[in-house]
C-alpha positions as CSV (number, residue, x, y, z in Angstrom):
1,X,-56.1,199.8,169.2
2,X,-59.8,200.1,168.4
3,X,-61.4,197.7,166.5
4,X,-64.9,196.8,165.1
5,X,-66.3,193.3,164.9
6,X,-69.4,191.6,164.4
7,X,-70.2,188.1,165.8
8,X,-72.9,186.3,168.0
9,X,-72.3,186.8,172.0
10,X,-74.8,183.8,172.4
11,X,-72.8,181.1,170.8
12,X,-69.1,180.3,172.2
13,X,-67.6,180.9,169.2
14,X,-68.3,184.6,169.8
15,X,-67.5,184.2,173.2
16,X,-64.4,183.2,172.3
17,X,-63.4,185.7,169.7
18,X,-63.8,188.4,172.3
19,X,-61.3,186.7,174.6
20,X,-58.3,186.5,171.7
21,X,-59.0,189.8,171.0
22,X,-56.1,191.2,173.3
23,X,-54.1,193.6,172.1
24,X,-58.3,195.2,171.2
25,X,-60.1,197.2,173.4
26,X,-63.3,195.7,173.8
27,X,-66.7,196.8,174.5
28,X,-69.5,195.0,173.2
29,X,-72.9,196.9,171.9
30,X,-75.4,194.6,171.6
31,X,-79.5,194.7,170.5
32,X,-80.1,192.5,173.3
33,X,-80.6,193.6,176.6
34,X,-79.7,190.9,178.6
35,X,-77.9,190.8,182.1
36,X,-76.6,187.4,181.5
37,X,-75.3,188.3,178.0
38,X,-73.6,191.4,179.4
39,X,-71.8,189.6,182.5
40,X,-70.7,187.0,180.0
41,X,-69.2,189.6,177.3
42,X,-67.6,191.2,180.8
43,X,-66.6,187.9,182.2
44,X,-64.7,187.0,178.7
45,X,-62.8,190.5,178.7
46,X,-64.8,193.0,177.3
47,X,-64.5,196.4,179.5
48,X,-68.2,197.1,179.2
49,X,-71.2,195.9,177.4
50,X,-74.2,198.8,175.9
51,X,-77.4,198.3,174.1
52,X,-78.6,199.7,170.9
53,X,-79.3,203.0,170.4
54,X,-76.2,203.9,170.6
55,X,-75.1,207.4,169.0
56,X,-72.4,208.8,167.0
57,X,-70.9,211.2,169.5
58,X,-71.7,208.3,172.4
59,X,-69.7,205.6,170.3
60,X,-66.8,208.2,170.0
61,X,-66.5,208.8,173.2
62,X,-66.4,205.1,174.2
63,X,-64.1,204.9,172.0
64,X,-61.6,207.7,173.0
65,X,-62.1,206.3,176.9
66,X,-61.6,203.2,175.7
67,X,-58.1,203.8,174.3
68,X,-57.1,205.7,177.2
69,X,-57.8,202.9,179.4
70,X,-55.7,200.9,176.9
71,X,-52.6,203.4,177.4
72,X,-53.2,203.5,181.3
73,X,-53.5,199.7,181.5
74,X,-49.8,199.4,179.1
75,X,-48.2,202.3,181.4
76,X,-49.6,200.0,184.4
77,X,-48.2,197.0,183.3
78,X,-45.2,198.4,182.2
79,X,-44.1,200.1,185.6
80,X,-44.8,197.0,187.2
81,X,-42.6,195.1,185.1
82,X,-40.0,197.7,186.1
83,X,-41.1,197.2,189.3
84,X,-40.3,193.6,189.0
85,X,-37.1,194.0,187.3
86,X,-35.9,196.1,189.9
87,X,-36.8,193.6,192.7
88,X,-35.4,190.9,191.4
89,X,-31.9,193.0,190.8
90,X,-31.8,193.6,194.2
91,X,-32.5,190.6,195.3
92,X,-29.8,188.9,193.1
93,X,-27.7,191.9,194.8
94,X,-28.4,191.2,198.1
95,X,-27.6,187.2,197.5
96,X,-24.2,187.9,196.4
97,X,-23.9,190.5,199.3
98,X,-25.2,187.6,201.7
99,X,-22.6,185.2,200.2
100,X,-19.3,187.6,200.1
101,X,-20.3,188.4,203.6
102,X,-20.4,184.1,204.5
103,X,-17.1,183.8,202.3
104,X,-15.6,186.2,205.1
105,X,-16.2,183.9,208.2
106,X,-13.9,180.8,208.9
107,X,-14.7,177.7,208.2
108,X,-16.0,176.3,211.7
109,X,-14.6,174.3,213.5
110,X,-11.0,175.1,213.8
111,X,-9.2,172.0,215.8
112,X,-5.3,172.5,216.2
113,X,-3.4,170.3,218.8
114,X,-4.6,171.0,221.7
115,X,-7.5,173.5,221.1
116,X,-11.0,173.8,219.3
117,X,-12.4,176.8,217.9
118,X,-15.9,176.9,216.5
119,X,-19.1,179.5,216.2
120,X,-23.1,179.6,215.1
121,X,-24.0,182.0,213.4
122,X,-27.6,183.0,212.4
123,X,-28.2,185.9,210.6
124,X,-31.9,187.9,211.4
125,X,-31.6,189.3,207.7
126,X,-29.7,188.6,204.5
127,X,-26.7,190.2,205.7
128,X,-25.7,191.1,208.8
129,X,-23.7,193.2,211.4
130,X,-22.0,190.3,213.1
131,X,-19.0,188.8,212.9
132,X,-16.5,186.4,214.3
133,X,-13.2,185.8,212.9
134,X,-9.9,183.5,214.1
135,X,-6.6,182.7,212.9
136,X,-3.1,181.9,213.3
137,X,-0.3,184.2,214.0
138,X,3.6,184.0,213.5
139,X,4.2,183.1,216.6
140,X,1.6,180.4,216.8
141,X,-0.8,182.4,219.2
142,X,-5.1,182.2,217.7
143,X,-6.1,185.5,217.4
144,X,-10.0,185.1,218.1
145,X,-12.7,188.0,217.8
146,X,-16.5,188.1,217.9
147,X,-18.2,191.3,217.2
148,X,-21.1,193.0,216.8
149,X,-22.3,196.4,214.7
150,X,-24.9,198.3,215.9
151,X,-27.9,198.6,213.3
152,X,-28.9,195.9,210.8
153,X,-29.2,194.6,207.0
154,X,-26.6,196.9,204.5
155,X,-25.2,199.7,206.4
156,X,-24.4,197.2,209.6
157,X,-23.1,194.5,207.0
158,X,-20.8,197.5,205.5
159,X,-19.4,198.2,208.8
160,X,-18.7,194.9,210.0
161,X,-16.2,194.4,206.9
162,X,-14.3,197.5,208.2
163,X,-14.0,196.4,211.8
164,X,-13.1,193.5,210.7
165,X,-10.3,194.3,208.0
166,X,-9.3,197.3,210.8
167,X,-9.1,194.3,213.2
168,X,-6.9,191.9,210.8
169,X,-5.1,194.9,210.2
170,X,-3.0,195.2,213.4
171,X,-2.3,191.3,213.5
172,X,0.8,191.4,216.0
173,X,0.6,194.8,217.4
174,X,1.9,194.8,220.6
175,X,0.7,195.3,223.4
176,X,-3.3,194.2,223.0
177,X,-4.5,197.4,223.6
178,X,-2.1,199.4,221.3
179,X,-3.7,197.2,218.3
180,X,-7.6,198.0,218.9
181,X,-6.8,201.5,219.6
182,X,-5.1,201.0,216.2
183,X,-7.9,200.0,214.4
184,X,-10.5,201.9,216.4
185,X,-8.5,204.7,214.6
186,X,-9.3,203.4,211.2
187,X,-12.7,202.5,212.3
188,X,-13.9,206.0,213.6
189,X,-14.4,207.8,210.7
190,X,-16.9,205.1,209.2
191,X,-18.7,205.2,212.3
192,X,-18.8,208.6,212.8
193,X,-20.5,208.7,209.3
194,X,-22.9,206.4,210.3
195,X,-23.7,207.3,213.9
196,X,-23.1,204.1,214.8
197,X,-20.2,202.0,217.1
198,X,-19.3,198.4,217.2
199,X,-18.8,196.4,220.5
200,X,-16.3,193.9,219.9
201,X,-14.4,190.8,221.9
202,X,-10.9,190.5,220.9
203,X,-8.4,188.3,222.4
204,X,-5.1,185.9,221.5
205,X,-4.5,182.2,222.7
206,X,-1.7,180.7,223.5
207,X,-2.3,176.9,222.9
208,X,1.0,176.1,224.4
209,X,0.7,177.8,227.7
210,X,-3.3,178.0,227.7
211,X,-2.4,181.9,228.1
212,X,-5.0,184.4,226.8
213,X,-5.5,188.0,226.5
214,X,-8.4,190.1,225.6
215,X,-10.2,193.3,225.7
216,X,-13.8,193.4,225.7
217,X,-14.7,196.9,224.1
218,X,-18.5,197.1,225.6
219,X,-19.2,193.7,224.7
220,X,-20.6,192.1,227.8
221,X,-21.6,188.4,227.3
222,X,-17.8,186.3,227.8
223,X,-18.2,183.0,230.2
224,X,-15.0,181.3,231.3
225,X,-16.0,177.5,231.8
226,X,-13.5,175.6,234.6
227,X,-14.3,172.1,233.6
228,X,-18.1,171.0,233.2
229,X,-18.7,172.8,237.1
230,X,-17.0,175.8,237.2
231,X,-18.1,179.4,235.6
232,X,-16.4,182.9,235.6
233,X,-17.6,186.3,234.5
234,X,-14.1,187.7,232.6
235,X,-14.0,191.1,234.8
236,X,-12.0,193.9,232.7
237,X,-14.4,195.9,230.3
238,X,-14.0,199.0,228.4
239,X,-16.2,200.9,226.2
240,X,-17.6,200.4,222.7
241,X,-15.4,201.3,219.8
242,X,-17.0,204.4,218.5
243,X,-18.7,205.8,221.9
244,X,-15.5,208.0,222.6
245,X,-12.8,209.3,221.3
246,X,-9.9,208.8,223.9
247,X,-11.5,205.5,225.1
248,X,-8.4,203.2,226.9
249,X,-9.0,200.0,226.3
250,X,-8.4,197.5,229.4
251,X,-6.4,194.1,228.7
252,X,-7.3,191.2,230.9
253,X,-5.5,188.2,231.5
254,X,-6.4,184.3,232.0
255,X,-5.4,181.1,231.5
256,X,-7.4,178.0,230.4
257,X,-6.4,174.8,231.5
258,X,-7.5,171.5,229.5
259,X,-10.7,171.4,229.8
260,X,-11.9,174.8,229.8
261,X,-13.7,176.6,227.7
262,X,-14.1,180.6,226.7
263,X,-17.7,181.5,225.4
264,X,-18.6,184.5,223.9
265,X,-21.7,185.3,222.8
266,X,-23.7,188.1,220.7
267,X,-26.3,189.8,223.0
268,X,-29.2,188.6,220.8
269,X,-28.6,185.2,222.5
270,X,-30.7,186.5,225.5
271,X,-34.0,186.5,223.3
272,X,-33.6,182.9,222.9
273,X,-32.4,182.4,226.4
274,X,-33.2,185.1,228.5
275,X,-32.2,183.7,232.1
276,X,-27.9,184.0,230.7
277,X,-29.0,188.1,231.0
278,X,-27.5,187.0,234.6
279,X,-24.2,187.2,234.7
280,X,-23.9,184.7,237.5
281,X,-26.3,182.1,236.0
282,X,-24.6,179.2,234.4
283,X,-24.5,178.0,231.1
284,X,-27.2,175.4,230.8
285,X,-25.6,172.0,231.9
286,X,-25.6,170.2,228.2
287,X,-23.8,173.2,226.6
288,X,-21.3,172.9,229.5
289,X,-20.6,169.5,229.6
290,X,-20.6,169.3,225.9
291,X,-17.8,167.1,223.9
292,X,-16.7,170.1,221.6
293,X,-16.9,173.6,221.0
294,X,-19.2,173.2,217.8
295,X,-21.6,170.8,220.1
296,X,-21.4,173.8,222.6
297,X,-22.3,176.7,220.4
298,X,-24.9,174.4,218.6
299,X,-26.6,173.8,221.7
300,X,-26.6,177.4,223.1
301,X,-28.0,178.6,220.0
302,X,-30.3,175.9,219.2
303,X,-33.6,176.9,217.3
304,X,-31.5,180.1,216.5
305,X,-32.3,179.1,212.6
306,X,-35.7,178.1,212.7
307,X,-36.8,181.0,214.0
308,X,-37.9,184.6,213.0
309,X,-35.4,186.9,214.3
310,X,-34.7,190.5,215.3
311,X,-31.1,190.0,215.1
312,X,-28.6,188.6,214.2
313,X,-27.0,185.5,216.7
314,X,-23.2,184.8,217.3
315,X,-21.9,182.3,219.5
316,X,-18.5,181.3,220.0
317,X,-16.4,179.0,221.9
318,X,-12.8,178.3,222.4
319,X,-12.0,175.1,224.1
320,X,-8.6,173.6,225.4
321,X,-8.6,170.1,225.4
């Protein structure tokens, strides 16, 4: 809107009736040419300030680019506030993703008789491509997984539900390696899609024996802890799920005795502590000798959550006590 008014740039009352004139567009022609009158009608929100004579056709056209800035400046603003709106949506979006995604972990830790299970997570992003999940079976075996999608943020956190559900899906499939070749199945097409693969530890416990069984599908990073001295590297690997087609997937066998602990770990650990890329160096003495599991994984991935990451960082530990 255009409007015409008359008032006194030199007093503050003028001053102040350019300011409230908002929804105006304002330039100020004056009979005073004055530098300091002119930066204060520019500094109170007039867009420009001109001195008498000023013509018909000139005052028309200020007028006409005057009301086109208007309409730009509305357009502007506008946009932005889509802009804004848009923004915030996702955000909110991504929250509730970030907090479905949490819902899906246990609770940590997980103490029976005669075990502890417990995990750290730290996510690099709102959601993530990790995941570790336990539980229970019939027969009173812990079913344990960590695992870990290749990517990151929404297509990574969307493929971790799948592994895992494809995972929880063949709960008591016998043997071990019929059950991931089972859910690799229901995996493939997802990951296929995607070009992507997920490397995954999988195992079951047996807290009355101290029996356990796993596959590690291209996963890497598994310690066995004998005690607070003793450390193995868990020899039987396979392949990532999603690399090949006709992948077999290798069971291995140990036992824990009270005492010992199974730590797994996402591969991002090594950027926080780069000397475990060694197979054959040891867990750092005060993770070892540690009273629990969640005192274990709490110390391996300590600063994990105060720092800016690259990716996301899993650690789990099974104990026997």
């Amino acid at each position: 809107m255009a409007e015409s008014s008359d008032f006194s740039l030199s007093t503050l009352h003028g001053r102040g009736r350019i300011t409230r004139k908002r929804t105006c567009t304002r330039r100020v022609i004056s009979g005073v040419d004055d530098p300091e009158l002119g930066r204060a009608a520019l500094d109170h929100g007039a867009f420009a300030y001109h001195v008498k004579p000023v013509g018909a056709t000139q005052l028309y056209l200020l007028v006409v680019n005057n009301l086109q800035r208007r309409s730009l400046e509305m357009t502007h603003r506008a946009s932005l506030d889509r802009l804004e709106g848009m923004v915030a949506e996702r955000a909110e979006q991504m929250r509730r993703a970030a907090e479905l995604q949490a819902g899906m972990l246990p609770s940590t830790p997980y103490k029976e008789n005669g075990f502890e299970v417990a995990a750290h997570f730290a996510a690099a992003r709102e959601i993530s491509g990790d995941f570790y999940d336990w539980y229970r079976a019939t027969d009173g075996r812990l079913t344990v997984t960590l695992g870990d999608v290749m990517g990151k943020g929404l297509p990574a956190s969307l493929m971790m539900a799948t592994a895992r559900a494809a995972l929880r899906g063949v709960a008591g499939v016998e043997p071990l390696e019929a059950g991931i070749k089972q859910a690799a199945a229901v995996m493939s097409a997802a990951l296929e899609v995607n070009h992507a693969y997920v490397t995954v530890f999988h195992c079951t416990f047996d807290p009355r024996t101290g029996g356990v069984e796993y596959v590690d599908a291209g996963h890497g990073h598994a310690r066995l802890l004998r005690g607070a001295a003793g450390q193995e590297v868990l020899p039987e690997r396979s392949a990532p799920i999603g690399i090949f087609p006709d992948t077999k997937f290798l069971v291995g066998k140990v036992t824990l005795e009270p005492g010992d602990s199974l730590v797994v770990f996402s591969d991002s650990l090594l950027d926080l502590r780069p000397d475990l890329a060694t197979k054959d160096v040891h867990l750092p003495s005060d993770a070892r000798r540690a009273a629990s599991a969640q005192e274990m994984v709490d110390i391996l991935a300590s600063g994990a959550r105060d720092k800016e990451l690259f990716d996301d960082v899993t650690v789990l530990a099974l104990k026997r006590i």
